[in-house]
C-alpha positions in Angstrom: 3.8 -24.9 19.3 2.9 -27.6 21.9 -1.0 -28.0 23.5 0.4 -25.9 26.3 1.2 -23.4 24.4 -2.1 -23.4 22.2 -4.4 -23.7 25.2 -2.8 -20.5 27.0 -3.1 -18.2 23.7 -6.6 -19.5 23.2 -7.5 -18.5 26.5 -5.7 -15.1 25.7 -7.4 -14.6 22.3 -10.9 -15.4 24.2 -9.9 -12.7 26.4 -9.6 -10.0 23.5 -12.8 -11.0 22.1 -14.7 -10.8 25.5 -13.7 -7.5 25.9 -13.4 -6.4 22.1 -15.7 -3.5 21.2 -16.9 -5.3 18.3 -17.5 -3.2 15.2 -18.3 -5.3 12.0 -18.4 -4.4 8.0 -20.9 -2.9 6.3 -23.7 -6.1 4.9 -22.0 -8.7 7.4 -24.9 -10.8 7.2 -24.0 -10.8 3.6 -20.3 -11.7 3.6 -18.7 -15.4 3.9 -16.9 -15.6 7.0 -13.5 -18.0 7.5 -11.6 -19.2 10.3 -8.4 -20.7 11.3 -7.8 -22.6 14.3 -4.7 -22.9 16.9 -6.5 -27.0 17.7 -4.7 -28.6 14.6 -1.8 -26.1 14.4 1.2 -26.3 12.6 -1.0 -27.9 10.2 -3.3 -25.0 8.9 -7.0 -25.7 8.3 -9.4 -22.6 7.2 -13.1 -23.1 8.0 -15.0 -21.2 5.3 -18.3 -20.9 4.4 -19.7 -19.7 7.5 -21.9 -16.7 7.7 -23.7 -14.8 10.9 -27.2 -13.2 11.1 -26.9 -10.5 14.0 -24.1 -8.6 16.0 -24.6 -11.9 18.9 -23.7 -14.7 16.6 -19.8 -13.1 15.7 -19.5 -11.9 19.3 -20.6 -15.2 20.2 -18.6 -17.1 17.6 -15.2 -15.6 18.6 -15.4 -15.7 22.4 -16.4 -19.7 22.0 -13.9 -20.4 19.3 -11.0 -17.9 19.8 -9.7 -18.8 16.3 -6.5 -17.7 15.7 -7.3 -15.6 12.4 -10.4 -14.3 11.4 -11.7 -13.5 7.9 -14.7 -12.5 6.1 -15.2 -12.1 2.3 -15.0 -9.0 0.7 -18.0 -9.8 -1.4 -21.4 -10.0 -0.7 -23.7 -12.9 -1.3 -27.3 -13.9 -2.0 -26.5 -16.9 0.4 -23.0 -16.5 2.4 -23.3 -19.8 4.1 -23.5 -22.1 0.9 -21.1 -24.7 1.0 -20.1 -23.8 -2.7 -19.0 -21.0 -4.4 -21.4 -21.2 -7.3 -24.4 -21.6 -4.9 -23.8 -18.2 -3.1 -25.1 -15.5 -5.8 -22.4 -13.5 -5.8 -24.2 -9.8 -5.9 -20.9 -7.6 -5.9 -17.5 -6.9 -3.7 -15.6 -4.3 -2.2 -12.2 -2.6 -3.7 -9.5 -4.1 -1.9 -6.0 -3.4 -1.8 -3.6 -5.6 0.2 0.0 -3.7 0.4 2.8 -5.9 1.9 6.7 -5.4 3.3 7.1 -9.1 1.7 6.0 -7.7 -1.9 7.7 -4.4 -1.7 11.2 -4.0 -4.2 14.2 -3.8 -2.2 14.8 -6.1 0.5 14.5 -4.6 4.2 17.0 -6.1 7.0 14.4 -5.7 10.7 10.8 -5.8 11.3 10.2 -2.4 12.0 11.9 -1.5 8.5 9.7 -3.4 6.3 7.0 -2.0 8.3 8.6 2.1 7.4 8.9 1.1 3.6 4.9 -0.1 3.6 3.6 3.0 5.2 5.6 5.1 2.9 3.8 2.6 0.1 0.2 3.1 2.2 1.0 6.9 1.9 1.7 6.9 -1.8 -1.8 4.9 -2.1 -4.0 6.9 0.0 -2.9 10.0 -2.4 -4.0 8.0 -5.3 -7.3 6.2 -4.2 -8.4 10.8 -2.8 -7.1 12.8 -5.6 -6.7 10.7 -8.4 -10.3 8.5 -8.0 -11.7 10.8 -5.7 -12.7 8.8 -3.1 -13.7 10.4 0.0 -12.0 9.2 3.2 -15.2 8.5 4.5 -15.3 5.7 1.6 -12.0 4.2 2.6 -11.1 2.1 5.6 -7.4 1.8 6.3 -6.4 -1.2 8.6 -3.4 -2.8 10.0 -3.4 -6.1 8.9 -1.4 -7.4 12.1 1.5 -8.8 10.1 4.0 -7.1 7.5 1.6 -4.4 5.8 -1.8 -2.4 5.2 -5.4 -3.1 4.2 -7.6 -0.3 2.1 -11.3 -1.2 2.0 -13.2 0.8 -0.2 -16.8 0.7 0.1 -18.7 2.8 -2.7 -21.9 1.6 -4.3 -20.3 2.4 -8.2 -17.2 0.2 -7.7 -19.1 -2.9 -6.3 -20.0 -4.5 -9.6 -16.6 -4.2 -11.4 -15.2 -7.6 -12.2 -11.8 -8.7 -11.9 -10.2 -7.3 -15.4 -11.9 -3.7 -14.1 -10.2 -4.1 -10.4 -7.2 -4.6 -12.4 -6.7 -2.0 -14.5 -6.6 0.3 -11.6 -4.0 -1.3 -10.2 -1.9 -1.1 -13.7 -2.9 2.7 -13.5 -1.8 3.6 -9.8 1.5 1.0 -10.5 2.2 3.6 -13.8 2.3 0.0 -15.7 1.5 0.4 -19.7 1.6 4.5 -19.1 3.3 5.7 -22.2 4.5 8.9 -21.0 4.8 10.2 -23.8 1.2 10.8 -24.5 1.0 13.5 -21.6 3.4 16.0 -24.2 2.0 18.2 -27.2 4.1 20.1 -29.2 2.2 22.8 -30.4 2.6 26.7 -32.6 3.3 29.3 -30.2 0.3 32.1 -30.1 0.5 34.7 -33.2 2.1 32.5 -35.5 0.3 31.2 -38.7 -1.9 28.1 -38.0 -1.3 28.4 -34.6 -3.1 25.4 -33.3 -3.3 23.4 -36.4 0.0 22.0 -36.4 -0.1 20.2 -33.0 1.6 16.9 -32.6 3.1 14.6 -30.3 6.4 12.9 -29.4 5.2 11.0 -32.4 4.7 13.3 -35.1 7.1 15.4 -37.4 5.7 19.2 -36.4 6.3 21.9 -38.8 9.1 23.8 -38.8 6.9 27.1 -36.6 7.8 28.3 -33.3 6.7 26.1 -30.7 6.5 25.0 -27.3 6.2 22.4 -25.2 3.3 21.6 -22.7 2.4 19.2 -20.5 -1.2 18.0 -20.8 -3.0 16.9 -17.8 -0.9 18.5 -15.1 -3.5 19.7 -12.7 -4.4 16.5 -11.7 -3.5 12.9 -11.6 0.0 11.1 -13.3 0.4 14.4 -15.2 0.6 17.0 -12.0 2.9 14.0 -10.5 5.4 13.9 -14.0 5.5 18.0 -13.1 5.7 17.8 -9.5 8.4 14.9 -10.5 10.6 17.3 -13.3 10.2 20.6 -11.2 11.8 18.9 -7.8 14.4 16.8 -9.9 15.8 20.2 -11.4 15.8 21.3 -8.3 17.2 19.4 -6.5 20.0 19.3 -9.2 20.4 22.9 -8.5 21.5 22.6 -5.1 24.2 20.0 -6.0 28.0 20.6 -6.4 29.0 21.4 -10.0 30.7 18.5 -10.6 27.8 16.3 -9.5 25.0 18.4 -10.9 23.1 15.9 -13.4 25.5 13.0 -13.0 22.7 10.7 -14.2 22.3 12.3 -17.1 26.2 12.8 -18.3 26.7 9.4 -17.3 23.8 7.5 -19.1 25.0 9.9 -22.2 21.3 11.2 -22.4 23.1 14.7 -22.7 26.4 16.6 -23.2 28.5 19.3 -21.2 27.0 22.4 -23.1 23.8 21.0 -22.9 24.1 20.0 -19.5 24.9 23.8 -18.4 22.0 25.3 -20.0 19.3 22.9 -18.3 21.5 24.2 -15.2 20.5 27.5 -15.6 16.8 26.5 -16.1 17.0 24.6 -12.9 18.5 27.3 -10.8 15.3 29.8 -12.2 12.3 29.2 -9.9 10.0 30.7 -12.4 10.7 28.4 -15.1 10.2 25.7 -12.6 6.9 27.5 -11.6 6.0 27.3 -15.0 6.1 23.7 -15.2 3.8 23.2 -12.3 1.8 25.9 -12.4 1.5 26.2 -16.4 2.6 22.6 -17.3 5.1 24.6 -19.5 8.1 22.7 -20.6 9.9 25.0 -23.6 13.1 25.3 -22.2 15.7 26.7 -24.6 17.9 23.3 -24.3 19.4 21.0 -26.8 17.7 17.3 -27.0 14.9 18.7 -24.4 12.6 15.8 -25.6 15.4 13.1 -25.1 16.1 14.6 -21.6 12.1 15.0 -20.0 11.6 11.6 -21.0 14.5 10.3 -19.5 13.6 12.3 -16.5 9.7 11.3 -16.6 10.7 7.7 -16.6 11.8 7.9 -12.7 8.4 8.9 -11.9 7.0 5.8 -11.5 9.5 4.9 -8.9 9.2 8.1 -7.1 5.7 8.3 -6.8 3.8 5.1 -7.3 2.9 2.0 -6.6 5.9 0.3 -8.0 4.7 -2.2 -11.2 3.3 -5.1 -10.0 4.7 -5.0 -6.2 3.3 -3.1 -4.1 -0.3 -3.2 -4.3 -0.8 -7.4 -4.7 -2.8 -7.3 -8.0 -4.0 -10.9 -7.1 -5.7 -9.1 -4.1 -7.5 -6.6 -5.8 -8.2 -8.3 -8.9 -9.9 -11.7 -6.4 -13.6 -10.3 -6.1 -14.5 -13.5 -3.6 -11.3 -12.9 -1.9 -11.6 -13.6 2.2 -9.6 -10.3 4.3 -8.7 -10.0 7.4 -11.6 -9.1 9.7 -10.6 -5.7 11.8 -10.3 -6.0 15.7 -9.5 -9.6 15.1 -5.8 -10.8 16.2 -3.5 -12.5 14.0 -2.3 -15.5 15.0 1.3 -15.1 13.8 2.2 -12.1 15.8 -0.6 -11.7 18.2 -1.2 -8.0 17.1 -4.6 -6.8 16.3 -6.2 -6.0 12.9 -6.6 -2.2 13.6 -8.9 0.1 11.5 -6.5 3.7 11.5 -7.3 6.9 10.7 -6.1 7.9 7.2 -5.1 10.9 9.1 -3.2 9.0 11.5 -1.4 6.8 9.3 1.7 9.2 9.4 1.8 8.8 13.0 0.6 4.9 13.4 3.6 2.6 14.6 2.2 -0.9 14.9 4.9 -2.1 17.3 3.4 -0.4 19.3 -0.3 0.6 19.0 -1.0 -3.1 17.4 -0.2 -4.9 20.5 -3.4 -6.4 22.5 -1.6 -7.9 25.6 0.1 -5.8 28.4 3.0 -5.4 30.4 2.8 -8.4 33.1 5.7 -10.8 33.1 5.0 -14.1 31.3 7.4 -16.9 31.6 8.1 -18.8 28.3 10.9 -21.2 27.2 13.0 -20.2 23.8 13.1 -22.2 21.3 16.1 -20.2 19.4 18.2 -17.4 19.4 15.7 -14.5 18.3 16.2 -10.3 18.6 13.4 -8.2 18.0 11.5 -5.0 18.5 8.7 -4.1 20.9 7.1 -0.6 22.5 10.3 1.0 21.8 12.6 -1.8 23.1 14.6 -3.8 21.6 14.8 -7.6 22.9 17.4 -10.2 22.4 16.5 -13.7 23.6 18.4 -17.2 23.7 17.5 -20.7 24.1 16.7 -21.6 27.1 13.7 -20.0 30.2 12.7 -15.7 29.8 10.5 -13.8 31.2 9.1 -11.4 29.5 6.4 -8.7 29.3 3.3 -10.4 28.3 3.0 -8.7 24.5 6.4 -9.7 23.5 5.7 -13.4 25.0 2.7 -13.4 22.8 4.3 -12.6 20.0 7.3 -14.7 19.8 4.7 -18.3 21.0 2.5 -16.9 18.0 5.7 -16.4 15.7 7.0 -20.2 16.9 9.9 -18.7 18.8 8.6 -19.6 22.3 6.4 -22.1 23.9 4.3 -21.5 27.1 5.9 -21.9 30.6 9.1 -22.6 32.9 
């Protein structure tokens, strides 16, 4: 990026800002604020430690210094602006997750790919921080962080003062890590037989030999209504397949024979027995190795409904209680998109390409530095080296990514 370059984004940045309608976090005054500038660019240079009194000072702050990325802490602070981190008083922090394309399992090939597989990841998360924590969505702030991912903020008085080890066990618990599984399952004497409810055990134990049944404990809520959500629509879905590829999985990790395999085919194809896994958390099928099977079965629920292990969600984020996040309505300085706050409702909808973009349509001539496709408002672009014009958003974003540099 040459002084060209960095003078005409400044001067576009300082634009956004003058005409930004500036909304900041709850306790700003509170928060350590951090900056990063496009002066000593590529050499990158955060100035931290900063903290603002009223609404005038940011609005001020970021139309006089159009930093190139904006930050504030996600703790609060007796004194923000102390120029160590053992003189600030650190009074408590917000819950923080940080989901990103680059953390995700399973390499994507474009942009706009990585960007699907995170919302699908955001998705996944926003079910778990509502129905499994039972945070309001008046409690959580979903943003855009401008790059390759998502932001949730929650703010709620009776998380603030967990520490780190607290932050991350619920990472471990929407990631499924160190669930046993097997712990959701009793195995207890079915009702009118002697000591009916006296001989319960788990996949552990060695139950008498009474009639019994399987159930599923927990599964109105949480990790248990997702393992029977999980079974029911794998069965299901098993139904609808061709005989000879009906439970292929399962034949060909010999977790069960032929005869077996046809029997837990003619549970799969009865919608009441699969009713009474979800609605009943019943799981006494009349099938060889049954145990063997579920927990085979249950083990792919991790992958199908949460976070996966230790990728998604950034534990380092979440677990950080001084950590410094992006500061929504700011613009990011490596793609020229704005940190948006979104609607969880709207999340479904959201497509950053092109709702993120701050800069319009007029045509912006840049020189490219190398070959470089990309997408853009529902275009696709494909540039060489050499002089473009282009619309003014996708000449910001390819000088911010290092593609382009300002002028004829």
């Amino acid at each position: 990026m040459d002084e060209l370059t960095k003078r005409y984004l400044k001067v576009k940045f300082q634009s956004h800002y003058k005409s930004l309608d500036l909304k900041l976090p709850p306790s700003f005054a509170s928060r350590e604020w951090g900056f990063i500038s496009f002066d000593p660019m590529p050499e990158v240079v955060m100035k931290r430690h900063k903290s603002f009194a009223s609404f005038n000072e940011v609005s001020e702050y970021l139309i006089g210094m159009a930093p190139a990325h904006v930050y504030y802490s996600v703790a609060y602070y007796e004194l923000p602006g102390a120029p160590r981190m053992d003189q600030k008083c650190w009074q408590g922090a917000d819950l923080i997750f940080d989901l990103d394309a680059d953390h995700l399992p399973g390499a994507k090939r474009t942009y706009s790919d990585m960007l699907n597989h995170v919302k699908r990841e955001s998705l996944k998360l926003s079910e778990f921080l509502m129905d499994d924590f039972g945070f309001s969505d008046d409690k959580i702030e979903l943003v855009f962080s401008g790059g390759r991912g998502y932001h949730f903020h929650v703010y709620d008085d009776k998380i603030s003062k967990l520490d780190s080890a607290e932050r991350r066990e619920i990472v471990n618990y929407i990631s499924g890590r160190d669930l046993d599984f097997k712990y959701f399952f009793k195995e207890i004497a079915m009702a009118g037989d002697a000591g009916a409810g006296s001989n319960a055990s788990d996949f552990r134990g060695n139950p008498k030999k009474l009639p019994t049944k399987w159930v599923l404990e927990g599964f109105e809520t949480g990790w248990g209504k997702r393992i029977a959500e999980h079974v029911a629509d794998y069965l299901r879905t098993e139904a609808k397949k061709d005989k000879t590829e009906m439970f292929k999985d399962l034949r060909e990790n010999k977790i069960a024979g032929d005869t077996t395999l046809k029997k837990l085919a003619s549970v799969a194809s009865d919608e009441s027995m699969l009713d009474e896994i979800t609605q009943k958390g019943r799981l006494d099928f009349p099938v060889k190795d049954f145990k063997t099977i579920i927990e085979y079965i249950i083990q792919q629920t991790v992958a199908e409904f949460g976070v996966d292990a230790g990728a998604s969600v950034d534990e380092p984020v979440t677990g950080d209680i001084k950590r410094l996040i992006r500061f929504p309505g700011s613009l990011h300085g490596s793609s020229g998109f704005e940190v948006q706050t979104i609607p969880l409702s709207h999340l479904s909808d959201y497509d950053p390409l092109t709702d993120a973009l701050a800069f319009g349509d007029k045509l912006t001539k840049v020189r490219i530095l190398r070959p470089f496709s990309f997408e853009l408002k529902g275009q696709e672009f494909s540039v060489d080296v050499g002089p473009a014009e282009l619309p003014e958003y996708a000449a910001v974003y390819l000088m911010c990514r290092g593609v382009a540099n300002y002028g004829s």
